[in-house]
Backbone atoms as SQL, in Angstrom:
CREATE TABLE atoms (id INTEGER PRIMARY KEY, chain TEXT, resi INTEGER, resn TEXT, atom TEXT, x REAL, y REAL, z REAL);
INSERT INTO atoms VALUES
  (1, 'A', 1, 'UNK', 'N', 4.169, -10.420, -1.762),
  (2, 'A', 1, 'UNK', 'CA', 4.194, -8.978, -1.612),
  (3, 'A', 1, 'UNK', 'C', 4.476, -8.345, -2.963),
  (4, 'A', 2, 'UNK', 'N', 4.232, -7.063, -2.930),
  (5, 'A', 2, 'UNK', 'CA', 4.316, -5.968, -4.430),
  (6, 'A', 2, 'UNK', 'C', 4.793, -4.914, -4.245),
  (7, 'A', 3, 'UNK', 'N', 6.030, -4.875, -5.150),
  (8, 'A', 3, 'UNK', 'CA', 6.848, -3.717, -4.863),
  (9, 'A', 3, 'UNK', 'C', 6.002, -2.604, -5.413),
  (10, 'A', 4, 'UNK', 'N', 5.661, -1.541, -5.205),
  (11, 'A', 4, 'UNK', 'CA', 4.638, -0.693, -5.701),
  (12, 'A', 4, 'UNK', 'C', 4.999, 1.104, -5.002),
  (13, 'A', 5, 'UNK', 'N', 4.999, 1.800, -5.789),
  (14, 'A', 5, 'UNK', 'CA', 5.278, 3.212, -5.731),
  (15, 'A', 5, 'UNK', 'C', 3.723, 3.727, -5.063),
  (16, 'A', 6, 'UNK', 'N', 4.123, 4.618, -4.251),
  (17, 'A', 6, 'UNK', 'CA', 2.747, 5.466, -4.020),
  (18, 'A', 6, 'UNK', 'C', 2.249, 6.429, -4.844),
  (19, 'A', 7, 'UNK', 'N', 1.228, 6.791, -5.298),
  (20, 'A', 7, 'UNK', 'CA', 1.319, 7.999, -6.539),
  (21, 'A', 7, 'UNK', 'C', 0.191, 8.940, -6.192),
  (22, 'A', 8, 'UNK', 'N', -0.498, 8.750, -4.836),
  (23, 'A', 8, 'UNK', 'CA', -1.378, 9.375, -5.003),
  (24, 'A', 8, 'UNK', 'C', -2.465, 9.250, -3.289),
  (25, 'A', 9, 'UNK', 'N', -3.398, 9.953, -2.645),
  (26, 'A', 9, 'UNK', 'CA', -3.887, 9.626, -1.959),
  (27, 'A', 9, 'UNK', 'C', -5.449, 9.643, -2.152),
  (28, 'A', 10, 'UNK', 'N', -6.481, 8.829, -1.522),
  (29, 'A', 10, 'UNK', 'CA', -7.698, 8.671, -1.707),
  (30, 'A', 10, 'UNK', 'C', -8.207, 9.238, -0.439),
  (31, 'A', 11, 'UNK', 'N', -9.202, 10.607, -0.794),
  (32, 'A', 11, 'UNK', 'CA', -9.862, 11.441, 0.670),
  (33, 'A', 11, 'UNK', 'C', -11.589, 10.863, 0.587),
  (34, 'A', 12, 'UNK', 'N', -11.854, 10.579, 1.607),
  (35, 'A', 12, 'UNK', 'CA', -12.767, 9.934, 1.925),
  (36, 'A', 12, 'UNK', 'C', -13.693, 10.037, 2.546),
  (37, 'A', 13, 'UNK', 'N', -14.462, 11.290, 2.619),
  (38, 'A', 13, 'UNK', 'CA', -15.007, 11.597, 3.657),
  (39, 'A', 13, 'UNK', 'C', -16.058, 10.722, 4.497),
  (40, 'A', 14, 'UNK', 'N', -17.002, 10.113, 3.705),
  (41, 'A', 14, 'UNK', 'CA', -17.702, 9.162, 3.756),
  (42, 'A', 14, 'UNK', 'C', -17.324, 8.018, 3.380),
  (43, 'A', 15, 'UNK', 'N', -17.590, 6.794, 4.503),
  (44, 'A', 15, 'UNK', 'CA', -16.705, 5.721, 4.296),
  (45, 'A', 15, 'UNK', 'C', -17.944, 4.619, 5.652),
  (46, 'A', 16, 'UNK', 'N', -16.812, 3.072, 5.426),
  (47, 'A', 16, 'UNK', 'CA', -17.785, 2.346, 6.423),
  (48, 'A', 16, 'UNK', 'C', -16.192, 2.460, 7.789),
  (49, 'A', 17, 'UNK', 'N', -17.591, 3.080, 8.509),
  (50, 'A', 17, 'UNK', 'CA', -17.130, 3.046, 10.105),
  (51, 'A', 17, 'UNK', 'C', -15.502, 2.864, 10.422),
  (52, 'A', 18, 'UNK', 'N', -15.574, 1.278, 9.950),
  (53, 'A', 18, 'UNK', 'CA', -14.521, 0.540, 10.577),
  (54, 'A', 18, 'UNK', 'C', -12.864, 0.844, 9.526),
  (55, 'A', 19, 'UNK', 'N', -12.943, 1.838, 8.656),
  (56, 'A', 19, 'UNK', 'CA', -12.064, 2.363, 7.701),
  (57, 'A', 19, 'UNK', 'C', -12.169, 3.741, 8.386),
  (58, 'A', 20, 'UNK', 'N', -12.737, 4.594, 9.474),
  (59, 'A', 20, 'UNK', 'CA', -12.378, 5.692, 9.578),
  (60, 'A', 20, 'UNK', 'C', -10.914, 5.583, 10.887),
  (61, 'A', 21, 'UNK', 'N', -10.213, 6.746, 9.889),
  (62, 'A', 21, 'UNK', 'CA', -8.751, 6.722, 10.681),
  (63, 'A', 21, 'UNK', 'C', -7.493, 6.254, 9.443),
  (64, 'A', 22, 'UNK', 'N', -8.035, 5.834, 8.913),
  (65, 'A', 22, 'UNK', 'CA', -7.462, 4.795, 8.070),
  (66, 'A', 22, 'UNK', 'C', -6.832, 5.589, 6.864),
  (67, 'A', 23, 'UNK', 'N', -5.466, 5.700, 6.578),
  (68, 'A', 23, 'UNK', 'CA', -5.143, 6.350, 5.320),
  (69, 'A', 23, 'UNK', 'C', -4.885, 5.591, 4.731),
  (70, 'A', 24, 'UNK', 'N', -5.592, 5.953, 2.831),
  (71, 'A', 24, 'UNK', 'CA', -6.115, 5.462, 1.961),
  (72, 'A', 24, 'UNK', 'C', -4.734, 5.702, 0.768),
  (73, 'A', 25, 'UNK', 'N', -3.893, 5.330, 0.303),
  (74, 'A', 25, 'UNK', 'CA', -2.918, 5.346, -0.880),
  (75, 'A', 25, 'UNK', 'C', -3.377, 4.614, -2.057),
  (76, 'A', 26, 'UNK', 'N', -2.677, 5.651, -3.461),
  (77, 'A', 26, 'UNK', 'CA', -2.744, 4.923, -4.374),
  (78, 'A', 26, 'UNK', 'C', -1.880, 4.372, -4.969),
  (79, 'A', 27, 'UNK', 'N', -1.245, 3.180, -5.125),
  (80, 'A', 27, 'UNK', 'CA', -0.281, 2.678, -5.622),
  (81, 'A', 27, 'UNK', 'C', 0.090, 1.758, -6.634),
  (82, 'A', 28, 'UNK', 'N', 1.409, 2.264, -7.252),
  (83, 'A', 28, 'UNK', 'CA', 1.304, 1.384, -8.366),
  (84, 'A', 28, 'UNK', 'C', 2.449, 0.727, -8.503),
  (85, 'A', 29, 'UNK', 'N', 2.179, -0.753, -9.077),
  (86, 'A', 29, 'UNK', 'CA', 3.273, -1.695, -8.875),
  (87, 'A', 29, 'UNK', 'C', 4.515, -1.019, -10.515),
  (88, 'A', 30, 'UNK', 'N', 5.462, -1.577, -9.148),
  (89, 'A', 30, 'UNK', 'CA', 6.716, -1.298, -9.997),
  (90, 'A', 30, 'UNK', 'C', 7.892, -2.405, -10.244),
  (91, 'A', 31, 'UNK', 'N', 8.730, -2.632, -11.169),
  (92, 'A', 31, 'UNK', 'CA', 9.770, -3.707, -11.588),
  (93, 'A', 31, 'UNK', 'C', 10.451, -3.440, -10.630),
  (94, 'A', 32, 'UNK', 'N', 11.671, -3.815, -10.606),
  (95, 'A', 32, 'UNK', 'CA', 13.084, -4.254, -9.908),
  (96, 'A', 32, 'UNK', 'C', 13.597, -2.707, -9.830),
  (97, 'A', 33, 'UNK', 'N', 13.673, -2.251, -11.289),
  (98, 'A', 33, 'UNK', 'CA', 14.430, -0.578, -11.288),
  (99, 'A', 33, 'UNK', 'C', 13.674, 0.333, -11.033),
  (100, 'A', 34, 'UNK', 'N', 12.605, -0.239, -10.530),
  (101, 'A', 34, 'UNK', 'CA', 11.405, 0.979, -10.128),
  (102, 'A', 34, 'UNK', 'C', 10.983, 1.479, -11.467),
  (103, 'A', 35, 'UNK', 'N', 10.907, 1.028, -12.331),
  (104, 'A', 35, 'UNK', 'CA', 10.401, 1.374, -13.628),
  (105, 'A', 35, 'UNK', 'C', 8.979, 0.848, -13.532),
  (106, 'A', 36, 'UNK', 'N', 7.819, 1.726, -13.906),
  (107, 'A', 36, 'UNK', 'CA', 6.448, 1.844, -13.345),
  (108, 'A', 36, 'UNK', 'C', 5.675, 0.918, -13.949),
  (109, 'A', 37, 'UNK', 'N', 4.932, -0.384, -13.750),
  (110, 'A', 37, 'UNK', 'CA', 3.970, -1.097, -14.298),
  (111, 'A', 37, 'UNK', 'C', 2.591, -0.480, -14.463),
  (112, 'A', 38, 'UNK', 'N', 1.798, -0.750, -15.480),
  (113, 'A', 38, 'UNK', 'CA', 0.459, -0.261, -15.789),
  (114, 'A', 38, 'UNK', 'C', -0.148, -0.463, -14.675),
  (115, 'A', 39, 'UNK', 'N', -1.138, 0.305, -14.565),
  (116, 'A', 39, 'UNK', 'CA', -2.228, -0.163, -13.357),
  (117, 'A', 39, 'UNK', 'C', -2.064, 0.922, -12.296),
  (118, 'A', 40, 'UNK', 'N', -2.741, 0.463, -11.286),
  (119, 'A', 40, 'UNK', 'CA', -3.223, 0.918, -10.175),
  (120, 'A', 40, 'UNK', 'C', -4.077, 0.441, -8.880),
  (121, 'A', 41, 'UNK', 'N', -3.616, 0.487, -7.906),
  (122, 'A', 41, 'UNK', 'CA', -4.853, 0.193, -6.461),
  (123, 'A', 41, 'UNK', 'C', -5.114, 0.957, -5.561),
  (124, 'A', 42, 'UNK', 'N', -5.684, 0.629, -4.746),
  (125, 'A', 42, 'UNK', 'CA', -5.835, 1.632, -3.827),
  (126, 'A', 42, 'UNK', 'C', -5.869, 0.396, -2.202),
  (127, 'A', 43, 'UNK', 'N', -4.798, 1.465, -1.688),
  (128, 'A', 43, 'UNK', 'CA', -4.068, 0.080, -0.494),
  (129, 'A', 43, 'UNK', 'C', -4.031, 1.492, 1.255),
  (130, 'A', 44, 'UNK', 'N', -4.104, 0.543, 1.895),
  (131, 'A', 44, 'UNK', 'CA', -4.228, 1.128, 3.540),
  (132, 'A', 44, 'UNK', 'C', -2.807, 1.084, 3.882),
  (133, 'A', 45, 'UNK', 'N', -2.763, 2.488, 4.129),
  (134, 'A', 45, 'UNK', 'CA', -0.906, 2.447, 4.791),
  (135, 'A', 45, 'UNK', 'C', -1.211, 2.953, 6.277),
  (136, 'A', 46, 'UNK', 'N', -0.346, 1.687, 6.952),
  (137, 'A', 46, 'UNK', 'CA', 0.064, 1.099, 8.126),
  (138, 'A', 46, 'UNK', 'C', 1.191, 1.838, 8.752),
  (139, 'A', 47, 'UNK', 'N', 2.152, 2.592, 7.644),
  (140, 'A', 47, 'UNK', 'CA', 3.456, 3.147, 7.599),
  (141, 'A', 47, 'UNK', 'C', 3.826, 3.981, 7.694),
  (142, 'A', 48, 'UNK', 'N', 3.027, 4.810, 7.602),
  (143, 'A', 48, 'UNK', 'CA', 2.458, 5.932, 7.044),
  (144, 'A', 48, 'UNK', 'C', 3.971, 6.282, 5.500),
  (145, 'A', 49, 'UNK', 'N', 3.717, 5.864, 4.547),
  (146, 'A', 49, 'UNK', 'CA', 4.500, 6.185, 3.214),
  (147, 'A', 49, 'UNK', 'C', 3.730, 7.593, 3.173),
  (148, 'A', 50, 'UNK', 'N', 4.532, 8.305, 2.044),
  (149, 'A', 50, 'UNK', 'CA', 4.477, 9.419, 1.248),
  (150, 'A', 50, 'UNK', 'C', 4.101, 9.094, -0.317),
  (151, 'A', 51, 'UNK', 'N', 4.177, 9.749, -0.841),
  (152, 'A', 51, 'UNK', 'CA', 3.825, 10.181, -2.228),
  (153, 'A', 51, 'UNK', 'C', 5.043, 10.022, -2.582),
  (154, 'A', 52, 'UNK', 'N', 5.361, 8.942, -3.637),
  (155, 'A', 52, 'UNK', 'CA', 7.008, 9.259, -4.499),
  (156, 'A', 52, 'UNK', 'C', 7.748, 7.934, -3.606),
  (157, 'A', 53, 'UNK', 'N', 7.236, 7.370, -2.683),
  (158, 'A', 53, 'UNK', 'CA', 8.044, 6.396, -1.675),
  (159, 'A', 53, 'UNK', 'C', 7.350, 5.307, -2.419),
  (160, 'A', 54, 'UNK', 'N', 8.929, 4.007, -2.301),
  (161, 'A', 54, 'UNK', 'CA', 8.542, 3.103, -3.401),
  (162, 'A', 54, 'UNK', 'C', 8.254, 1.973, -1.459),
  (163, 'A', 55, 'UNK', 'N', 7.297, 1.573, -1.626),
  (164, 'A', 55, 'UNK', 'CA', 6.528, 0.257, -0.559),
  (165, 'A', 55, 'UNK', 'C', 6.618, -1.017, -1.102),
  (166, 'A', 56, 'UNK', 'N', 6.165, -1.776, -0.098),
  (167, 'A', 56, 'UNK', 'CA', 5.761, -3.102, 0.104),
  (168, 'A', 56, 'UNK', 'C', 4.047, -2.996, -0.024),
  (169, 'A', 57, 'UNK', 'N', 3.179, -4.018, -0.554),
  (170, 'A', 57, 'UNK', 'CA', 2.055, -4.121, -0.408),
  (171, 'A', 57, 'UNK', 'C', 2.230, -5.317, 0.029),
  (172, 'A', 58, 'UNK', 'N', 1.200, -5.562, 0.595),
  (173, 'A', 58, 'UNK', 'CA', 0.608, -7.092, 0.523),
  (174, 'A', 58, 'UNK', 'C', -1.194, -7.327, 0.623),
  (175, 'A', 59, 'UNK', 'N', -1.496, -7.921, -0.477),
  (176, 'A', 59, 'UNK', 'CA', -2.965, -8.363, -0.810),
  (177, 'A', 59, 'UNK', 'C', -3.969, -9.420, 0.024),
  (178, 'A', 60, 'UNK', 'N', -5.242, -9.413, -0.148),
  (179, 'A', 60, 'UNK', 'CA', -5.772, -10.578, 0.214),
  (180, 'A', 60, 'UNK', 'C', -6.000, -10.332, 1.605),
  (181, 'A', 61, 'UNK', 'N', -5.943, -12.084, 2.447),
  (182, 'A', 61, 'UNK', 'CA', -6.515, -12.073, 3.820),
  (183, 'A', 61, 'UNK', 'C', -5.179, -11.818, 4.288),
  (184, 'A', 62, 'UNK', 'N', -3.716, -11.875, 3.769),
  (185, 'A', 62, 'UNK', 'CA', -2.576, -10.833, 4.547),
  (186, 'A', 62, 'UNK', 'C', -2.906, -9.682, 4.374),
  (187, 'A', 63, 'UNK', 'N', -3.562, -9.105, 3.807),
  (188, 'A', 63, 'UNK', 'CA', -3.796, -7.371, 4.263),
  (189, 'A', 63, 'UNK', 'C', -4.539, -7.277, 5.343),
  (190, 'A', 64, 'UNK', 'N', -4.838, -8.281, 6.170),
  (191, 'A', 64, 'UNK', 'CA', -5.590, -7.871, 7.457),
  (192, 'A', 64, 'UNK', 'C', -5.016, -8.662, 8.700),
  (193, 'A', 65, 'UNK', 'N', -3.830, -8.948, 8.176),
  (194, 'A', 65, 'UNK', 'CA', -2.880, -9.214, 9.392),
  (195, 'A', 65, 'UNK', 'C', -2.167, -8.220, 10.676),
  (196, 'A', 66, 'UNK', 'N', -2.410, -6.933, 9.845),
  (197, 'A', 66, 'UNK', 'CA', -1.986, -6.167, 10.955),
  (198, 'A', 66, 'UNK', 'C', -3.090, -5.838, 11.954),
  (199, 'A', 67, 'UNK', 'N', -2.401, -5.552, 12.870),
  (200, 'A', 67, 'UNK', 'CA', -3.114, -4.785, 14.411),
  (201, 'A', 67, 'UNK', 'C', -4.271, -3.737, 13.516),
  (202, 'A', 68, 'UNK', 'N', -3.491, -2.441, 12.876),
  (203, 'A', 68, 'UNK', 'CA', -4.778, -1.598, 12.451),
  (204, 'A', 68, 'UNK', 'C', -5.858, -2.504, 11.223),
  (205, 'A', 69, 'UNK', 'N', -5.686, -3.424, 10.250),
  (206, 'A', 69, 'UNK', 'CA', -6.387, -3.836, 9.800),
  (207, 'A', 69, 'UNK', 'C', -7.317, -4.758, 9.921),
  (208, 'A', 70, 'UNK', 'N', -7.129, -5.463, 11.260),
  (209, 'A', 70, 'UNK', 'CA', -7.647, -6.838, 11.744),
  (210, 'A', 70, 'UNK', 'C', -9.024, -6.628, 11.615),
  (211, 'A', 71, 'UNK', 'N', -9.706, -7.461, 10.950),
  (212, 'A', 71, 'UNK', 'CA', -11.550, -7.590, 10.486),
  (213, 'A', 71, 'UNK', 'C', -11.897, -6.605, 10.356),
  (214, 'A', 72, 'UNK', 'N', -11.099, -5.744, 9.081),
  (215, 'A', 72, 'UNK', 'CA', -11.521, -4.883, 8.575),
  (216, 'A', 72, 'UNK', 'C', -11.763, -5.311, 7.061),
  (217, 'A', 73, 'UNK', 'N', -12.425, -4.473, 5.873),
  (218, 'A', 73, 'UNK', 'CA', -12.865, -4.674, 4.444),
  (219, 'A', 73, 'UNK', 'C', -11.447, -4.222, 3.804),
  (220, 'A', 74, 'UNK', 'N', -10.403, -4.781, 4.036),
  (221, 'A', 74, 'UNK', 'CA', -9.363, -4.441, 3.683),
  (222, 'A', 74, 'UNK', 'C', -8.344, -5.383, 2.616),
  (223, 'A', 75, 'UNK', 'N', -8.298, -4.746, 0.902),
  (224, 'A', 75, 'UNK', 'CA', -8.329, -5.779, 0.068),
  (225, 'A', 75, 'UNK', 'C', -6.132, -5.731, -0.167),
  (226, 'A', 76, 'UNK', 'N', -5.474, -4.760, 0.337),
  (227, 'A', 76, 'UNK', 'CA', -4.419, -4.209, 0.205),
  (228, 'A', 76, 'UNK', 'C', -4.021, -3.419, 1.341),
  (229, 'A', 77, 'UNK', 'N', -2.857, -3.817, 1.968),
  (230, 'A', 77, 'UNK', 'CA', -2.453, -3.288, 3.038),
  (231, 'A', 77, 'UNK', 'C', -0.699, -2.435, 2.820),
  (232, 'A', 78, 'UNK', 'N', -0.211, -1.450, 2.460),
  (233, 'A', 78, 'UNK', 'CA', 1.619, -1.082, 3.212),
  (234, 'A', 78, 'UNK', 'C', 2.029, -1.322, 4.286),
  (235, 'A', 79, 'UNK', 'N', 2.497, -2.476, 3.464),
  (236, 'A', 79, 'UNK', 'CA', 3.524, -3.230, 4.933),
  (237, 'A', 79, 'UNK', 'C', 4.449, -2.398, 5.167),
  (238, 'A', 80, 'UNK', 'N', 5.520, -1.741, 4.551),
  (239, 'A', 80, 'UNK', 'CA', 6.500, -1.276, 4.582),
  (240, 'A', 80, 'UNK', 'C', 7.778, -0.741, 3.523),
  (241, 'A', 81, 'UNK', 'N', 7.842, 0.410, 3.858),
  (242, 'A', 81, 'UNK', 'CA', 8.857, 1.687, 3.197),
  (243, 'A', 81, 'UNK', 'C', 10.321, 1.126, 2.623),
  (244, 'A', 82, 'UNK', 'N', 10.257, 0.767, 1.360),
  (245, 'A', 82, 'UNK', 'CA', 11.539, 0.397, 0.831),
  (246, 'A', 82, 'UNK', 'C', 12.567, 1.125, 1.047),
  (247, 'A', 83, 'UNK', 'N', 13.586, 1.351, 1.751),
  (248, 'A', 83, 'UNK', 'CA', 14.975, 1.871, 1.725),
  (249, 'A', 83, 'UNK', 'C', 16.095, 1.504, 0.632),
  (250, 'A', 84, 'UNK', 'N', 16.317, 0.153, 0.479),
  (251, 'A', 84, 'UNK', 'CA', 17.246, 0.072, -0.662),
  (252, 'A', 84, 'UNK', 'C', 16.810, -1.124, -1.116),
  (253, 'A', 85, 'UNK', 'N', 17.209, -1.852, -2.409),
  (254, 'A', 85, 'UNK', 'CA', 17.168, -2.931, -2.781),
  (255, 'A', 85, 'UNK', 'C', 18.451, -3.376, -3.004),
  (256, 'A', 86, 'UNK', 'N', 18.586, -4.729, -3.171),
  (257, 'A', 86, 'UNK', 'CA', 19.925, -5.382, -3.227),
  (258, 'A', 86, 'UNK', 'C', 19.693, -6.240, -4.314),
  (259, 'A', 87, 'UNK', 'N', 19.798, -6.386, -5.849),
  (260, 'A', 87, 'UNK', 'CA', 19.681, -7.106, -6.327),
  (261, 'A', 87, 'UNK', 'C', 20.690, -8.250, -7.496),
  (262, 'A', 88, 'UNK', 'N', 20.922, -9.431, -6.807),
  (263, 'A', 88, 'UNK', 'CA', 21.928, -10.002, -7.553),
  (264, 'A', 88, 'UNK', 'C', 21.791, -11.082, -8.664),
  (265, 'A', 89, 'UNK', 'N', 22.032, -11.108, -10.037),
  (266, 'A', 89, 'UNK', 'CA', 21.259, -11.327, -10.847),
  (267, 'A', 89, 'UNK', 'C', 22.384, -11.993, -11.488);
């Protein structure tokens, strides 16, 4: 999984079929202190996150483990809304 900030949303009007319904986030992976890594994706939230909410991603054929993603073209999925971290170092 990828700790990753939301920064943004993707509107879609035209799309394949099996992605309509589907909200589209853009997110970008972040370190431990939430300090922002280069880059960017574009991932299906399950969670419904916000803009500014630091998530869970998860890539690959786990992004189509959930109920809404199942045999869908789905390369990045939000698993879920970080509340706190605990980190002991």
């Amino acid at each position: 999984m990828i700790l990753a900030k939301v920064i943004g949303t993707v509107w879609a009007t035209k799309k394949d079929e099996k992605l309509t319904g589907m909200k589209l986030q853009i997110v970008r992976p972040v370190e431990l202190d939430y300090a922002e890594k280069e880059g960017f994706f574009v991932a299906v939230d399950v969670v419904g996150a916000g803009v500014g909410e630091i998530v869970l991603v998860c890539q690959g054929s786990s992004a189509r483990q959930t109920e809404p993603t199942e045999n869908r073209a789905v390369d990045a999925t939000i698993m879920a809304i970080v509340d706190k971290l605990d980190v002991v170092e």
